[in-house]
N, C-alpha and C positions, 0 to 999 in steps of 0.2 A: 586664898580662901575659895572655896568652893561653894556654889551656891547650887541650893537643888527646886526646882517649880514644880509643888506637891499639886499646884490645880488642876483640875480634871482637864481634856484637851477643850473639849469645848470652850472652857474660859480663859486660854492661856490667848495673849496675845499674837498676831499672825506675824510672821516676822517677810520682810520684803523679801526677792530677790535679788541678789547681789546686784550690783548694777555694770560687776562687768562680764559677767554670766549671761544678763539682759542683753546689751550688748552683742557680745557672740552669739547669741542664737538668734537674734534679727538679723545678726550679718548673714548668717547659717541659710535662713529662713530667705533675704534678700538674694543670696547669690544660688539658692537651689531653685527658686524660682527665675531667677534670668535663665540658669540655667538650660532648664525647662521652656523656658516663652522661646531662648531660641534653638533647639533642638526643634520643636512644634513649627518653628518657623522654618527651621532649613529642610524639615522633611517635608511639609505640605507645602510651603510654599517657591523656595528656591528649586529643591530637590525636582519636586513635581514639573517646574518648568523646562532642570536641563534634561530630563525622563523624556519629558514631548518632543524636544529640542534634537535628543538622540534618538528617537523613534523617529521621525521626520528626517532626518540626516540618513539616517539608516535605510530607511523606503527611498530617498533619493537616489542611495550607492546602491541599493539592486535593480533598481530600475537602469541607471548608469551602467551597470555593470551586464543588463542581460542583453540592452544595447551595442556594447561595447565588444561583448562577445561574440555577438554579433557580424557585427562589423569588419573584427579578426579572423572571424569565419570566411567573410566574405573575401575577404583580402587576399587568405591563401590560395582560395576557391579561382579567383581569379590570378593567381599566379599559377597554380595549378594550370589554368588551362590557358596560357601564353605560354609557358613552358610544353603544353598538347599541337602550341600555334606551331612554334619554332620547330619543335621535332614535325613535324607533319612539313613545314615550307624546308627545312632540310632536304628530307625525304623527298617531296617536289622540283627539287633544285639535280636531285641525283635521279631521277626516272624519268620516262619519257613516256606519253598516255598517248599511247599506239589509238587508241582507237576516236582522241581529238584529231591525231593527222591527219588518218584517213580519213573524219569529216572534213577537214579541209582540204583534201584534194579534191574530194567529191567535189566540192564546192568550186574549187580549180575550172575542173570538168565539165559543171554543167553550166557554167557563166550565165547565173540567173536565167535561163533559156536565148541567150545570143549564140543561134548556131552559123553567125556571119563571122565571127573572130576564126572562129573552129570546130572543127564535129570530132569531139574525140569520145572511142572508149574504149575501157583496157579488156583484157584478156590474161590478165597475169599480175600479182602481185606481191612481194613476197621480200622480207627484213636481207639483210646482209651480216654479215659474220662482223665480229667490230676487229678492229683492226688488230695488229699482234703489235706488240710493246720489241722493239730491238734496245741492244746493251746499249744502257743508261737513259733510257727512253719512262719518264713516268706511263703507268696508266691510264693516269687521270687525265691526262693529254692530248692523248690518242681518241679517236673516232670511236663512238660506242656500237657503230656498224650504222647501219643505213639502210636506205630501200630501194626494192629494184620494182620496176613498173613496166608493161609492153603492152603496145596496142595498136589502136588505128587511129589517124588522121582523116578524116571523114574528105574526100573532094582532091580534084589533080593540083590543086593552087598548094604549091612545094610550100609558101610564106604562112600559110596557115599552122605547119609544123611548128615555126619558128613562131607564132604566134603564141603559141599556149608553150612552148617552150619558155617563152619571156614572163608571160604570166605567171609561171609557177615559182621562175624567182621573186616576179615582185609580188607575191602572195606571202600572208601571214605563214601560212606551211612553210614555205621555203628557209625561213627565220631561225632554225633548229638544225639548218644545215648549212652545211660550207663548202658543197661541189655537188654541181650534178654534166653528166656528159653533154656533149656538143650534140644540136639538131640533127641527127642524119637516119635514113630508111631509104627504102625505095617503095616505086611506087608499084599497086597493084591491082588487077582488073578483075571484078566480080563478076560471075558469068550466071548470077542470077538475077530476079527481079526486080530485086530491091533495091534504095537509095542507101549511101550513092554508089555509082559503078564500079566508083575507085577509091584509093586510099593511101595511104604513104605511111609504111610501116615505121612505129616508133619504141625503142627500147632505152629507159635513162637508168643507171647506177646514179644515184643519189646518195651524198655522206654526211654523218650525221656530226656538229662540233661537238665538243666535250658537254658531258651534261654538267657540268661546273663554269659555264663560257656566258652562262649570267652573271654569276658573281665574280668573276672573270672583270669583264665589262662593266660591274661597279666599283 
């Protein structure tokens, strides 16, 4: 049977909501709002802290890193120039600074102003050809040549010759070298005014060892 409710709506009875309709839309309602509470939550509040967390980490790693760069910089920089060391003390090891000798012979010569050892001065000075390499003879072996020196022996006392003779071996100069000739000249009369009257001529060939005879020697 079918029943029909002619009353106007006003007076018709309100009829509930289902109540498992009810139900469902509080859950609806219940879990769109968790939803929401934690979305709200991970974005301002989690969110926002690992945001700081990687900004701060971040500022740390460039600052580290320009540091760091730094550092690498430096590291080459200074390989760079031990690598400038080594080649340059090579380079020192195979030449010979011609003109530290000749300060130290000067040096030799004017024995802090003691002209009681010896009065000497040259008149000539001048490298030597380096030696020639014969069959199966390295070069690096051989004498890189030498120096030649002649002069005066200031005074008739022959032992003064031999004096600065000795001296020049036991002289830092002589260090670079591995022979020099035997004491000998003769002696000579000046027949002018000046001191002294006489002299005893002296001329040494000097040789020079391998410019490798340091590291030879270590």
């Amino acid at each position: 049977m079918i029943k029909v409710n002619l009353l106007p709506a006003e007076y018709r009875k309100v009829e509930r909501t289902p109540i498992l309709r009810f139900v469902t839309i509080v859950c609806g309602v219940v879990l769109s709002a968790s939803a929401i509470g934690a979305f709200l939550y991970v974005h301002f509040g989690m969110l926002v802290k690992v945001v700081s967390e990687r900004d701060q980490l971040q500022s740390t790693y460039d600052t580290k890193k320009v540091e760091a760069d730094k550092s690498q910089a430096l590291a080459r920089e200074a390989q760079e120039y031990k690598k400038r060391r080594e080649t340059i003390e090579g380079i020192g090891e195979d030449r010979l600074l011609w003109s530290k000798k000749v300060d130290e012979m000067c040096d030799v010569i004017h024995n802090k102003g003691d002209t009681k050892r010896h009065l000497v001065w040259l008149t000539s000075m001048r490298s030597l050809a380096p030696a020639k390499a014969k069959r199966g003879q390295k070069a690096s072996a051989l004498s890189p040549g030498g120096l030649y020196i002649k002069g005066f022996s200031g005074g008739s006392e022959l032992h003064r010759t031999s004096d600065f003779h000795l001296d020049i071996k036991n002289s830092e100069f002589f260090e670079d070298f591995e022979s020099i000739d035997n004491p000998e000249g003769e002696l000579v009369e000046f027949r002018d005014d000046r001191i002294p009257k006489s002299a005893w001529t002296l001329d040494y060939n000097m040789r020079l060892k391998p410019y490798n005879w340091r590291e030879n020697t270590r």
